[in-house]
N, C-alpha and C positions, 0 to 999 in steps of 0.2 A: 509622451516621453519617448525621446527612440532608445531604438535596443544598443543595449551597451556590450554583451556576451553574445549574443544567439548569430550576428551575419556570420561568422567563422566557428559556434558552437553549437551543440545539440542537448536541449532541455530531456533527459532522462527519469528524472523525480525528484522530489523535493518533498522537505515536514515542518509545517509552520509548529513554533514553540511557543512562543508569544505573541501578541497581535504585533509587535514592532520585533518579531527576528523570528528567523526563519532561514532553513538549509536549502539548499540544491545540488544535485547530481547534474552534472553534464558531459559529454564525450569531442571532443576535436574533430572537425568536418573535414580536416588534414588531414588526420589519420587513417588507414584503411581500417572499416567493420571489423574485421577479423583480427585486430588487435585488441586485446583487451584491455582501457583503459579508463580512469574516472578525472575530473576534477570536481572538486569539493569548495564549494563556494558558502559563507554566511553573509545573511543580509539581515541589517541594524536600520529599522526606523528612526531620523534623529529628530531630537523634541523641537525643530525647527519644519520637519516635516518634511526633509530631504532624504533620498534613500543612498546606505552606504553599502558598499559591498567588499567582503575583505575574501582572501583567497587564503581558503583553509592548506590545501596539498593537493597531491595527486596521487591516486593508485597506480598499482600495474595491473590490476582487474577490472573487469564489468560490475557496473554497482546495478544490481537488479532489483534492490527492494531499499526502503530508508523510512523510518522512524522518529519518535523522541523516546529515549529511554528515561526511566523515572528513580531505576535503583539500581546500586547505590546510590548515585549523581543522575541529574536532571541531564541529559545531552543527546545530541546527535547523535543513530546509528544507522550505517551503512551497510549491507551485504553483499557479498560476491555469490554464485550460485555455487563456489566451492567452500563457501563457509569462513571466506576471510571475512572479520569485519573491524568496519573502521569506528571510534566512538570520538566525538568532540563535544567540549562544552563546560562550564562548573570548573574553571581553568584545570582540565585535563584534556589531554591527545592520549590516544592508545591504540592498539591494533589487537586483535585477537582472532585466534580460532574458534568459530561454532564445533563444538566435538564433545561426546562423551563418551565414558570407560564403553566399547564394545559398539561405537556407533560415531559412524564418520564420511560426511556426505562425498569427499573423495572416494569415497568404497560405496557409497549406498544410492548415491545419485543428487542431482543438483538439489539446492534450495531453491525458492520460489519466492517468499516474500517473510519478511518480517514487523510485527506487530507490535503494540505495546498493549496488554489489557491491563486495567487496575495501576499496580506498582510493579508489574513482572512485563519483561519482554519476551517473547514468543517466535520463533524461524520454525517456516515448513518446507517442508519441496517431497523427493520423488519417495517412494518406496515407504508412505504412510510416513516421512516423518516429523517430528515433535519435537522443537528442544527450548528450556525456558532457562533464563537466564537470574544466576541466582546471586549472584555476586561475583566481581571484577573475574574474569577471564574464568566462571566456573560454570559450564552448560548444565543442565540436566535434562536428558532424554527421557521424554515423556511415551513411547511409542510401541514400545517391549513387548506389548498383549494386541497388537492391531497389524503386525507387521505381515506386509503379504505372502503366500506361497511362494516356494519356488518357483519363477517361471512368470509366475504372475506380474505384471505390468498395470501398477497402482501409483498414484499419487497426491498429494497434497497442493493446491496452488494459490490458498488465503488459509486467516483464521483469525477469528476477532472473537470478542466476547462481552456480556454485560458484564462480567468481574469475574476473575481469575476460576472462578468454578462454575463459570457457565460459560463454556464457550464451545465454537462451529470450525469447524475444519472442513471446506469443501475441497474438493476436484475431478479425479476422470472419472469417467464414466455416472457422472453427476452426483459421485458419493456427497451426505450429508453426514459428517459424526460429532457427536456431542461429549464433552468431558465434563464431568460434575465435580472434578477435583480430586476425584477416587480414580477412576475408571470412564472406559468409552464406550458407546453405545452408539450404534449405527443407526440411523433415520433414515424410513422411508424417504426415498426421493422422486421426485413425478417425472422426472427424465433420465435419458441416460447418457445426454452431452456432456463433454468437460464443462466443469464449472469453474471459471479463474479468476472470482473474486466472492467476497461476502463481508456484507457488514450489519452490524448487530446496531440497530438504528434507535433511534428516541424515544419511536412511539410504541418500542416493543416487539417488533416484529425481527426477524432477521429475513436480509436481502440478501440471493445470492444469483453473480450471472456469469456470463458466457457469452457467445459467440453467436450474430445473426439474432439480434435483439432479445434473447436468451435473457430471462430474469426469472427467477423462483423467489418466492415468501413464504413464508410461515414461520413454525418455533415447536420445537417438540417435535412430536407425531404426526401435527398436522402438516402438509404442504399441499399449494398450489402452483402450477406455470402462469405470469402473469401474460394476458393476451398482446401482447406489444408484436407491431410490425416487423416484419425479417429486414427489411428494408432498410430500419433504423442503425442494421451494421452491427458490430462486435462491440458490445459494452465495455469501455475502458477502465470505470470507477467509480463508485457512489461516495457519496458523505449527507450525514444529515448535520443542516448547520438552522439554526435560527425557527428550528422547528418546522423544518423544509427538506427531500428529500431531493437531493444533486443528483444529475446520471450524465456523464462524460460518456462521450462516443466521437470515433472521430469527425462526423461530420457538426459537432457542435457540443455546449450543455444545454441539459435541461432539465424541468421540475418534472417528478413522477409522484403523482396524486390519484392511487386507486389502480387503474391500468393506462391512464393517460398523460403521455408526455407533452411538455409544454416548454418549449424553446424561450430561452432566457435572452428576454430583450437587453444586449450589450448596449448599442446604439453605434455610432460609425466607427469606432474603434474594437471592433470585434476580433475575436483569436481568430485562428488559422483551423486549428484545430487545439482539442484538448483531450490528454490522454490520463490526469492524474488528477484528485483531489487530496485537499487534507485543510482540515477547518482546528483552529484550536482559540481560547480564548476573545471568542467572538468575530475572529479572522478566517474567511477560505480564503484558499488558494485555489486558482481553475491554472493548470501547466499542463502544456504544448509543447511540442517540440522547438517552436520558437517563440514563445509567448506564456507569461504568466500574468493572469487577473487575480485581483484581488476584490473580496465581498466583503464589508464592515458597514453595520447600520443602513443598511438596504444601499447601499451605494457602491458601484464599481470603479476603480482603477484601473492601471495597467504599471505593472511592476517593470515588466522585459518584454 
């Protein structure tokens, strides 16, 4: 299939919805970096098995994190790291600020990424913070009891969870913290690298990585560093899909089974590189900067 967006666009992120639809983030190779800008694209699997793509809008900010939201309405969500966000989908368009009474990432520091656990969506970023989204355009800042000293230089860069009162907050300085629904609790961590990603996987465990083939596991109290090569480069992104756990890095994907990576045979049509995943409904997505694969029933395509 050639690429229809990426020779003149740049693949930023994307959140599969459905096995037949699915969002993406991308930036204009026109434009210079240092403008901030998104376009907002869906893509419709049609029942003839051709792929359609419609062209949602454009920001005037960086989309740095993207989602599916579940409540109120099923839809797209996007983040600026200043807490703009965009929501499509469930015939709604809207735009909002991430904020709440006494907390406001324009004052407190950028956002990082945002999540969907359970039925609630989830935004972190700098200065520990927390915010879950409770209804149309209403934040609630979770973060009031963890917020760092003066001075101090702390932050959030994932957070994912097995349901809404179990959930991980990793980032600098390799923090690990835990919410029960009540209250947070800091966990042992076995490094002290930034952590900027984690996901709370299938088989129970939670995975969280970093930078220079950087991965930790465990759950609770316990953790380990998993032995993985430096070499393998800065972990991009995990997903567990089909009972398999995904590790995106730029120099390729692949299966991690115990501490051993195992490069996923594409076959001649292989990505460039991949920097994101997101599996829902039986569908991953493997996206690159100019290439998106897709995995359904052990079989691979190429989307972009």
């Amino acid at each position: 299939m050639s690429k229809r967006h990426t020779p003149d666009m740049t693949l930023v992120t994307g959140a599969v919805r459905y096995r037949d639809l699915a969002y993406v983030a991308m930036t204009d190779d026109n434009i210079e970096a240092r403008i901030g800008h998104t376009h907002l694209y869906d893509w419709d699997l049609q029942q003839d098995g051709d792929d359609k793509w419609g062209y949602i809008g454009a920001t005037y900010w960086a989309t740095v994190s993207m989602a599916i939201s579940r409540h109120p309405l099923q839809q797209m969500i996007a983040i600026s790291p200043d807490g703009e966000a965009k929501l499509f989908g469930t015939q709604d368009d809207r735009e909002e600020r991430i904020h709440a009474p006494g907390s406001d990432p324009a004052e407190r520091g950028h956002l990082r990424a945002v999540r969907t656990i359970g039925e609630r969506t989830f935004a972190v970023g700098m200065h520990r913070q927390v915010y879950r989204r409770d209804a149309v355009d209403q934040w609630t800042c979770l973060d009031e009891a963890i917020r760092p000293a003066v001075g101090e230089v702390k932050g959030f860069e994932a957070i994912d969870g097995f349901d809404e009162a179990d959930l991980y907050a990793v980032g600098w300085d390799g923090e690990i913290w835990h919410f029960d629904g009540r209250q947070w609790t800091q966990r042992p961590s076995p490094t002290a690298h930034v952590l900027t990603g984690v996901l709370c996987a299938g088989d129970g465990q939670v995975y969280a990585w970093g930078r220079r083939g950087l991965v930790v596991a465990g759950r609770g109290e316990d953790w380990r560093v998993l032995p993985l090569d430096p070499l393998v480069g800065d972990i991009g992104d995990m997903a567990w899909h089909a009972g398999t756990l995904y590790v995106a890095t730029r120099t390729g994907l692949s299966t991690l089974d115990g501490g051993t990576l195992s490069p996923v045979a594409f076959g001649a049509d292989a990505p460039d590189t991949v920097g994101t995943l997101s599996t829902a409904d039986g569908m991953l997505w493997a996206i690159g900067p100019k290439d998106i694969m897709a995995l359904e029933d052990g079989t691979w395509r190429r989307i972009e």
